[in-house]
C-alpha positions as CSV (number, residue, x, y, z in Angstrom):
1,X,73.8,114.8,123.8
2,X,71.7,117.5,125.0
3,X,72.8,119.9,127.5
4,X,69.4,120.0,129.2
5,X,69.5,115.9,129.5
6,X,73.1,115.9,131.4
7,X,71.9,118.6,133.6
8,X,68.8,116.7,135.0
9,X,71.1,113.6,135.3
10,X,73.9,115.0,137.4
11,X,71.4,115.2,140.3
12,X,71.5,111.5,140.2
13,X,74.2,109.7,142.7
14,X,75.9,107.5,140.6
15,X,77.4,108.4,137.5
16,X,75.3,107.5,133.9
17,X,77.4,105.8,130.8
18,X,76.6,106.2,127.2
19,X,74.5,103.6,127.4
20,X,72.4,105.0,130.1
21,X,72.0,108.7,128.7
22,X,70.7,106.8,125.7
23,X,68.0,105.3,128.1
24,X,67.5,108.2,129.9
25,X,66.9,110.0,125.8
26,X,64.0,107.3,125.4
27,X,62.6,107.9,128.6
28,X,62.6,111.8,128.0
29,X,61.3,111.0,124.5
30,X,58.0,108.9,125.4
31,X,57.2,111.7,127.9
32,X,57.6,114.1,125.3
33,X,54.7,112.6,123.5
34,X,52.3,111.5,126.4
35,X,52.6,115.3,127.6
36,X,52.0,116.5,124.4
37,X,49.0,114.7,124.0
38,X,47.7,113.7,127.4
39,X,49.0,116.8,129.1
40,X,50.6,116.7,133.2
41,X,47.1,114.5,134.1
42,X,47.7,111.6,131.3
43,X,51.6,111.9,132.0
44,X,52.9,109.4,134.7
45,X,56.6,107.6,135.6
46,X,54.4,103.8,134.7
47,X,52.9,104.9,131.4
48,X,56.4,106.2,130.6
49,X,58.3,102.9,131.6
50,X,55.3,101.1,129.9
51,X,56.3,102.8,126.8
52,X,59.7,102.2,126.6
53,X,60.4,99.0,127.5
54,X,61.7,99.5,130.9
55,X,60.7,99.0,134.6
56,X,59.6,101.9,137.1
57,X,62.6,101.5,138.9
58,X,64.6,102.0,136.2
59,X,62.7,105.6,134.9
60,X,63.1,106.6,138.3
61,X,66.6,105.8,138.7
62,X,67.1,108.8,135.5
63,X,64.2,110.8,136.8
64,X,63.2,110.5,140.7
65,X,59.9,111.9,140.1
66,X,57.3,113.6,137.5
67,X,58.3,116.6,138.3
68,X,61.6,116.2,137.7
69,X,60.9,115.0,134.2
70,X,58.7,117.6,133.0
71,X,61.7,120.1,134.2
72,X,63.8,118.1,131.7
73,X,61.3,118.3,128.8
74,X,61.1,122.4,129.5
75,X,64.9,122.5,129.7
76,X,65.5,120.0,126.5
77,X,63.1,122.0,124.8
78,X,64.7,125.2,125.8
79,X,68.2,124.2,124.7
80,X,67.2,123.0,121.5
81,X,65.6,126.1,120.6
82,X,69.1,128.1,122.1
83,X,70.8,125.6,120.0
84,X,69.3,126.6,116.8
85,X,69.2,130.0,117.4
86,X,73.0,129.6,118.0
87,X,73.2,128.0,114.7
88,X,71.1,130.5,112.8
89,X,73.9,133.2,114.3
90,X,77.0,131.2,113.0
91,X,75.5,130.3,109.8
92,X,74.5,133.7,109.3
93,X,77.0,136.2,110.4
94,X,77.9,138.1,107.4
95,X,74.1,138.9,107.1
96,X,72.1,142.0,108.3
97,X,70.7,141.4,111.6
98,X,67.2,142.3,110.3
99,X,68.0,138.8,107.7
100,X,68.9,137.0,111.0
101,X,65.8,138.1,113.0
102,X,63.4,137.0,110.2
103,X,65.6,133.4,110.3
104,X,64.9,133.4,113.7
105,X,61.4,133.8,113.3
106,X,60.5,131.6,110.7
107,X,62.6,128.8,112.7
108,X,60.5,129.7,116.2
109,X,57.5,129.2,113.4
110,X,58.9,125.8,112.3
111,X,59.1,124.4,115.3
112,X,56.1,125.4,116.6
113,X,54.4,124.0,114.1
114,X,55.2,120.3,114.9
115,X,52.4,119.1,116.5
116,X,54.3,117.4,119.4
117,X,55.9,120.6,120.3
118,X,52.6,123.0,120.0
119,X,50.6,120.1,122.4
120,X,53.8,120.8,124.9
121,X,53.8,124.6,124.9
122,X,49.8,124.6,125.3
123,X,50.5,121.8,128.5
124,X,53.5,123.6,129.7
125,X,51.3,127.2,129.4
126,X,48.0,125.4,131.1
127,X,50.2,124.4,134.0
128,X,51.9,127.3,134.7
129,X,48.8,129.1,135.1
130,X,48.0,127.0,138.3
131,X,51.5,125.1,139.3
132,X,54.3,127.6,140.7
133,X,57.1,125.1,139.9
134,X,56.3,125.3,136.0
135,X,55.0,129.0,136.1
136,X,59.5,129.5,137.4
137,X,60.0,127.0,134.1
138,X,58.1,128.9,132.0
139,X,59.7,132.2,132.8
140,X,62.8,131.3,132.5
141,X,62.5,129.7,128.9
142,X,60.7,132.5,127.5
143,X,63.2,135.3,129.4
144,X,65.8,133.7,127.1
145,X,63.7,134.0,124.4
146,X,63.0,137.4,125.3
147,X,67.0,138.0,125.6
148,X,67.6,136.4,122.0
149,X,65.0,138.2,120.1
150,X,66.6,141.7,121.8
151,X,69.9,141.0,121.0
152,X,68.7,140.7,117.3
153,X,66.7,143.9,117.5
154,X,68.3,146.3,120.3
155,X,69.8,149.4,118.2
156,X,68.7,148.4,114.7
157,X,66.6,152.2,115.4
158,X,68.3,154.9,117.2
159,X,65.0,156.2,117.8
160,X,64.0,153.6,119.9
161,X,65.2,153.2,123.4
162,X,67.4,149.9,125.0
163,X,64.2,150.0,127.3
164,X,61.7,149.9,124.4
165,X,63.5,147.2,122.9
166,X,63.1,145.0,125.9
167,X,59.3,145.6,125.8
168,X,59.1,145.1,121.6
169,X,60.8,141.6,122.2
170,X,58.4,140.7,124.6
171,X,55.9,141.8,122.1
172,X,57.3,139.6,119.2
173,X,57.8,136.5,121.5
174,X,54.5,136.9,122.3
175,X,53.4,137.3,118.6
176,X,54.9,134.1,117.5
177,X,53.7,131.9,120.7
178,X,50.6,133.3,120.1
179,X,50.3,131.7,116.2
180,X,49.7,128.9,117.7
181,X,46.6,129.3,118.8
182,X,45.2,129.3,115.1
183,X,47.2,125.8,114.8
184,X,45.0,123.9,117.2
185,X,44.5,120.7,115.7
186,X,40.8,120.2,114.4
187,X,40.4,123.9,113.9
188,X,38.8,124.4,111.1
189,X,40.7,126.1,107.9
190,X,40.3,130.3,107.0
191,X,40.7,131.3,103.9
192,X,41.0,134.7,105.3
193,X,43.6,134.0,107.6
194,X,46.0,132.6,104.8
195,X,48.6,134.8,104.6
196,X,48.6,135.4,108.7
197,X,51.8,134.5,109.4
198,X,53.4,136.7,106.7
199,X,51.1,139.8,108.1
200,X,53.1,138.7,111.8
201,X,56.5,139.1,109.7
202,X,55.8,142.4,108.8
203,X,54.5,143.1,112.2
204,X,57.6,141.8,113.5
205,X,59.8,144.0,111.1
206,X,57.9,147.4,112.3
207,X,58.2,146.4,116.1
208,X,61.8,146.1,115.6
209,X,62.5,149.0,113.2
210,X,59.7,151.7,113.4
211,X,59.4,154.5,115.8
């Protein structure tokens, strides 16, 4: 069960069974994909209980308003990504850091990749720039980003200063968010942009090792 799901439900007064953090899954789910799609304007509690089955009284009895739901996609997104970066670490630990980094980055590119969650990130980005409460959501997923991607590179130079590093992993983050951008559904196809993504590996490698 995700952490991010249990979180947003222990703000509720009554206490939820399996059954009901099942429910409350479905209902984070269908918003999931009217955000992605439809963005915070097409996303509403009735088009969400419409999807699933259920009543509005019983979405808002997991989720008192829309807010409070698009602050559980950010977090279950944010979790899941923690989650496999955690994962990438366990499986990994008798390999080099710079072999973990490049794991990491290829699994941020993964994910990104998945339509639902690139329509998200561009929805969560567009609402940041004018709504306080998911500019604060924002930040904080991408500060633990931030902290991961350091942890991986801080030292791997001894050239390179603990402060530099914080400043190269928010350069890499922002590399690999900003791939993105040349994913955009119904944008047409470079041949000259083929082998982007393995030009932003390299990138990544000299941020992290190069003076």
């Amino acid at each position: 069960m995700s952490p991010a799901l249990k979180t947003s439900l222990q703000r509720k007064t009554s206490s939820t069974t399996e059954k009901g953090y099942a429910r409350a899954n479905d209902i984070l789910q269908a918003a999931r994909e009217i955000f992605a799609s439809e963005g915070y304007g097409g996303l509403s509690m009735r088009r969400v209980a419409a999807q699933v089955g259920a009543s509005l009284s019983n979405v808002q009895h997991y989720y008192k308003s829309k807010d409070m739901l698009v602050e559980a996609l950010l977090l279950d997104s944010l979790n899941h990504f923690q989650e496999r970066i955690d994962s990438i670490a366990a499986a990994m630990q008798d390999a080099s850091r710079v072999e973990q980094l490049l794991a990491t980055v290829d699994m941020f590119l993964e994910e990104l990749g998945n339509p639902v969650i690139r329509g998200m990130f561009f929805e969560f980005w567009a609402l940041a720039t004018r709504n306080t409460f998911a500019s604060t959501l924002m930040e904080r997923m991408q500060s633990r980003e931030r902290k991961s991607i350091y942890k991986l590179i801080q030292g791997l130079s001894p050239a390179i200063s603990d402060e530099e590093y914080v400043l190269r992993a928010a350069l890499i983050v922002a590399q690999v968010e900003g791939l993105m951008l040349f994913r955009v559904r119904n944008r047409p196809t470079r041949p000259e942009l083929e082998g982007l993504e393995n030009a932003a590996r390299q990138a990544i490698l000299r941020l992290a090792m190069q003076q």
